[in-house]
C-alpha positions, 0 to 999 in steps of 0.5 A, spaced: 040 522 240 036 522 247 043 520 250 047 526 247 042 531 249 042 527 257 048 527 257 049 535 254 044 537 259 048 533 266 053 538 264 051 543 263 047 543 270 055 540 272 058 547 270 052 551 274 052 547 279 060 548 280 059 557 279 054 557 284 058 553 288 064 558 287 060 563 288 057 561 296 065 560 298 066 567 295 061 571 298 062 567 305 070 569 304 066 576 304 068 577 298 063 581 294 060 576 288 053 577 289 052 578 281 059 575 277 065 570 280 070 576 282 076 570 282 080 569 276 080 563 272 086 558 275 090 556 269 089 562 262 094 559 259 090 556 253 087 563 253 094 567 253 096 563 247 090 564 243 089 571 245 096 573 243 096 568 237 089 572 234 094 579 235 099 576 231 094 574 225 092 581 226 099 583 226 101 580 219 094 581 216 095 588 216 102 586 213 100 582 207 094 588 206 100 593 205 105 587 201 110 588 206 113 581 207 111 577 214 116 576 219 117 568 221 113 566 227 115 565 234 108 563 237 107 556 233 109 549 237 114 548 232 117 555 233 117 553 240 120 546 239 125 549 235 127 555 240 128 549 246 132 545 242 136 549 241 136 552 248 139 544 250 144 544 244 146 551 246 147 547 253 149 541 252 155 545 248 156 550 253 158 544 258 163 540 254 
């Protein structure tokens, strides 16, 4: 249990160590970072998919409320899957 909580603490002190870091490259570039990073994250790609995933849940929660039939999916791994197979069938067709 020691181990866990050593090991939590390292990382946290990682991440704060990284943000300060951030943070002196930032206002040596002159950019005004004296109380939050002005830079954005580098890759929102996992947040992009979550955020619109909660939208879609919103979405369709409203729908089920007022009994009105839920359209399907898009934002799935399957559907996406799906999407992109029959993107390389749709070529692969094209091509013959």
């Amino acid at each position: 249990l020691i181990w866990v909580f050593l090991v939590n603490m390292s990382l946290l002190l990682g991440a704060e160590l990284n943000t300060e870091l951030e943070r002196g490259r930032e206002l040596q570039a002159g950019i005004p970072a004296e109380i939050q990073l002005q830079l954005p994250p580098r890759d929102t790609t996992l947040s992009d998919i979550t955020q619109n995933t909660a939208h879609i849940d919103e979405q369709h929660g409203i729908l089920l409320r007022h009994g009105e039939p839920l359209p399907a999916r898009t934002d799935t791994l399957i559907a996406r899957a799906r999407e992109t197979l029959q993107s390389i069938r749709a070529r692969i067709r094209d091509h013959k």
